[in-house]
C-alpha positions as CSV (number, residue, x, y, z in Angstrom):
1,X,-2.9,-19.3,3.6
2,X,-3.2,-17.1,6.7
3,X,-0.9,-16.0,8.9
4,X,0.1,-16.2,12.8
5,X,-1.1,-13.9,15.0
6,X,-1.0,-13.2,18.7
7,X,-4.0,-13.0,20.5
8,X,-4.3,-10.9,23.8
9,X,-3.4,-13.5,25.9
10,X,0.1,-14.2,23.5
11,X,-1.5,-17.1,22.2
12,X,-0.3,-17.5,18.9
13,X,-3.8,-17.9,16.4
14,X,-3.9,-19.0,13.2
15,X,-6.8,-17.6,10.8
16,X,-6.9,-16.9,7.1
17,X,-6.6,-13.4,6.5
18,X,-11.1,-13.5,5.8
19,X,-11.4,-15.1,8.9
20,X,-9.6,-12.1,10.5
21,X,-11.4,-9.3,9.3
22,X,-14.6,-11.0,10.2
23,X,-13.7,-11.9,13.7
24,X,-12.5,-7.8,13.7
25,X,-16.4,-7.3,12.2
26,X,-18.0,-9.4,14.9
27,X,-15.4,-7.9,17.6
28,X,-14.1,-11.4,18.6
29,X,-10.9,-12.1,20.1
30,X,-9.8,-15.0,17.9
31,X,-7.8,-16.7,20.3
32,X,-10.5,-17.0,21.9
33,X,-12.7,-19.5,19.8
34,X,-12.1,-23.4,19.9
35,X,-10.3,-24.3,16.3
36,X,-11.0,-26.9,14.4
37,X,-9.1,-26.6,11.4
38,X,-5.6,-28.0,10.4
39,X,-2.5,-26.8,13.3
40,X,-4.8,-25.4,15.1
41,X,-6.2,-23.1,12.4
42,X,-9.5,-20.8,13.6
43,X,-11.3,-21.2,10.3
44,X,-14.6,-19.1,9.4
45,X,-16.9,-22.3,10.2
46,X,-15.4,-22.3,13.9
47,X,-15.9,-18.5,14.2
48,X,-19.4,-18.6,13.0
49,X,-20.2,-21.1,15.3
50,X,-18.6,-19.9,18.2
51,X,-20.6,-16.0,17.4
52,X,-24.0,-18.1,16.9
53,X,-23.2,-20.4,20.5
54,X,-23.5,-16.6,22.3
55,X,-19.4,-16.5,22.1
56,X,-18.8,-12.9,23.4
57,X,-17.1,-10.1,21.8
58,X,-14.2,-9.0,23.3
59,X,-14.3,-5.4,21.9
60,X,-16.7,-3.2,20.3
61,X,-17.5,-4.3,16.7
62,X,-14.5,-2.9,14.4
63,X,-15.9,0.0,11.6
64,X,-15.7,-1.6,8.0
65,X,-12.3,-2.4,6.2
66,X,-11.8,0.5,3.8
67,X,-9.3,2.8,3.4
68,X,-9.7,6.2,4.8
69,X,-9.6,9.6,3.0
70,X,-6.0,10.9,2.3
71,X,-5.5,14.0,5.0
72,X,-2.8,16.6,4.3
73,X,0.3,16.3,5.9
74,X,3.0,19.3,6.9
75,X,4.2,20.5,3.4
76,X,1.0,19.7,1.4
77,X,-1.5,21.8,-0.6
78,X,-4.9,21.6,-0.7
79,X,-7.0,23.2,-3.9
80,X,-10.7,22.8,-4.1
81,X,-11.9,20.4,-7.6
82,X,-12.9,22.7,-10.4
83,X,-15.8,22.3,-12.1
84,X,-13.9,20.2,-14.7
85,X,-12.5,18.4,-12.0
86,X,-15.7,17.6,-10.1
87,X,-17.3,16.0,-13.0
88,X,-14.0,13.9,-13.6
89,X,-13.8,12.7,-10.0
90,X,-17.7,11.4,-10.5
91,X,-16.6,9.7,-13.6
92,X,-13.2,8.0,-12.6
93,X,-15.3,6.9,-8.7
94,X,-17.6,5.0,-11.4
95,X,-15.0,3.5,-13.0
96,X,-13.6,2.1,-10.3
97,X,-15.7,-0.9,-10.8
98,X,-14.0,-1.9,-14.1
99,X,-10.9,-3.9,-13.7
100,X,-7.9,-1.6,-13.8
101,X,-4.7,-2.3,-16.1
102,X,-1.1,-1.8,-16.1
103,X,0.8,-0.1,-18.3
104,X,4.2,-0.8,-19.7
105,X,7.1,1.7,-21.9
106,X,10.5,1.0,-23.2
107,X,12.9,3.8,-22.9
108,X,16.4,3.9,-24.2
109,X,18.7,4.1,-21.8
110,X,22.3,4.6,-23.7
111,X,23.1,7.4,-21.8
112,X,22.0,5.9,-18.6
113,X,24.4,3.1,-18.7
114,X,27.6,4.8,-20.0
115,X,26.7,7.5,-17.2
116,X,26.7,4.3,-14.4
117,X,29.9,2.6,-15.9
118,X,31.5,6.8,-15.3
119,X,30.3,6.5,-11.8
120,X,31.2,3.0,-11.0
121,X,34.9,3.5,-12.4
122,X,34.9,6.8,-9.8
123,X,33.6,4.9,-7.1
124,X,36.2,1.9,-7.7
125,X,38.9,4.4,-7.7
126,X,37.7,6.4,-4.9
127,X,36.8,3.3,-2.6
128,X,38.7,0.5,-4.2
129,X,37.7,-2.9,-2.8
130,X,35.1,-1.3,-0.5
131,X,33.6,0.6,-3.4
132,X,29.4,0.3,-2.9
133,X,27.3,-1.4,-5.6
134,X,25.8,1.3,-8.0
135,X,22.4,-0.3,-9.4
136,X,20.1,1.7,-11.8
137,X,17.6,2.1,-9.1
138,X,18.7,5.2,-7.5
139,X,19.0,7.3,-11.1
140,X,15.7,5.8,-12.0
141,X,14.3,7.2,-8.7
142,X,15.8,10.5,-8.9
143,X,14.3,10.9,-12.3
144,X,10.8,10.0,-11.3
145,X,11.2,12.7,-8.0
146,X,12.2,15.8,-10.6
147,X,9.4,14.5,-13.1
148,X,6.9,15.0,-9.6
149,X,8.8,18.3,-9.4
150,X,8.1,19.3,-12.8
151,X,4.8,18.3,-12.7
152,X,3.2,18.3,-8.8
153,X,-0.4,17.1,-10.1
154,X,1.1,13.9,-10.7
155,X,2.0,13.7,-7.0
156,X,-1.3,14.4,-5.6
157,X,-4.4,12.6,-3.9
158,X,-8.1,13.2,-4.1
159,X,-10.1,13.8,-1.3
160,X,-13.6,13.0,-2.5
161,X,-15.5,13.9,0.9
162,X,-14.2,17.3,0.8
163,X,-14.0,17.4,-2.9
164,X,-10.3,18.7,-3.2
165,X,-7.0,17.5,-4.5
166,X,-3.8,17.5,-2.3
167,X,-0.7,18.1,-3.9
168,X,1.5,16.0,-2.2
169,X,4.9,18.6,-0.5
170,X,7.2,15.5,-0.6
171,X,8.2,12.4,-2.7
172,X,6.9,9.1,-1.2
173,X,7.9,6.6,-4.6
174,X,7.5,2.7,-4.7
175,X,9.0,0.4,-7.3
176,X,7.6,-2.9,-8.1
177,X,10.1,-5.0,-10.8
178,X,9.2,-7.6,-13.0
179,X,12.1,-9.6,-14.1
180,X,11.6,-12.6,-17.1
């Protein structure tokens, strides 16, 4: 289902996210087309027709939707591919049309949770009622940041255009959970 949106004159548009990127393509304005579909939805049919009735772009057609090279930021090292490393890039861009997986591990974390319960009796001590929640989350994240430490390759991005790999000077790490 799309989503609202504001056009420039505030009006509020709905458009599935498809029809969006094509009215950005053609440079329309939805909120400027006539809808058709249900609450006032702008659906792809109305857009087309409105582009093909001479409907005017309001803006210069947008470039294509793609994300853009990675560019270093303050902190970060460039190093050009190696030979080995130029024939991998070319490999793993091909690949990218085979559907990609997800990987799973169990750990044992005995030590982890006897650590917590340590912590948790401090902090209930320390704070007493007002103590803060203390979650896994935060050793898990620490963790992964002095894994990236010990190994900055795995916190790096590939510039293909300029055929170099930046090693990323900070720790930018997202978590997505799965619970049964």
């Amino acid at each position: 289902e799309g989503a609202a949106f504001a056009g420039a004159a505030g009006a509020k548009v709905l458009a599935s996210p498809a029809t969006r990127r094509l009215a950005a393509e053609q440079g329309v304005n939805l909120a400027t087309v006539p809808a058709t579909g249900k609450d006032g939805r702008v659906t792809k049919d109305d857009l087309l027709a409105f582009v093909s009735a001479g409907g005017a772009p309001t803006a210069a057609p947008a470039t294509p939707v793609g994300a853009a090279p990675p560019r270093p930021a303050a902190g970060d090292v460039t190093q050009p591919f190696s030979v080995i490393q130029k024939a991998m890039f070319k490999t793993m861009t091909q690949a990218l049309a085979v559907p990609q997986f997800t990987v799973g591990e169990d750990v044992n974390m005995d030590e982890l949770v006897v650590l917590r319960k340590t912590a948790k009796a401090y902090l209930a001590e320390q704070y007493g009622a007002d103590a803060p929640n203390l979650s896994y989350l935060p050793f898990i994240i620490k963790a992964v940041s002095l894994a990236l430490k010990e190994l900055p390759q795995l916190n790096a991005s590939v510039d293909g255009p300029q055929q170099q790999i930046i090693v990323k000077g900070r720790h930018n790490i997202g978590l997505a959970l799965d619970n049964p």
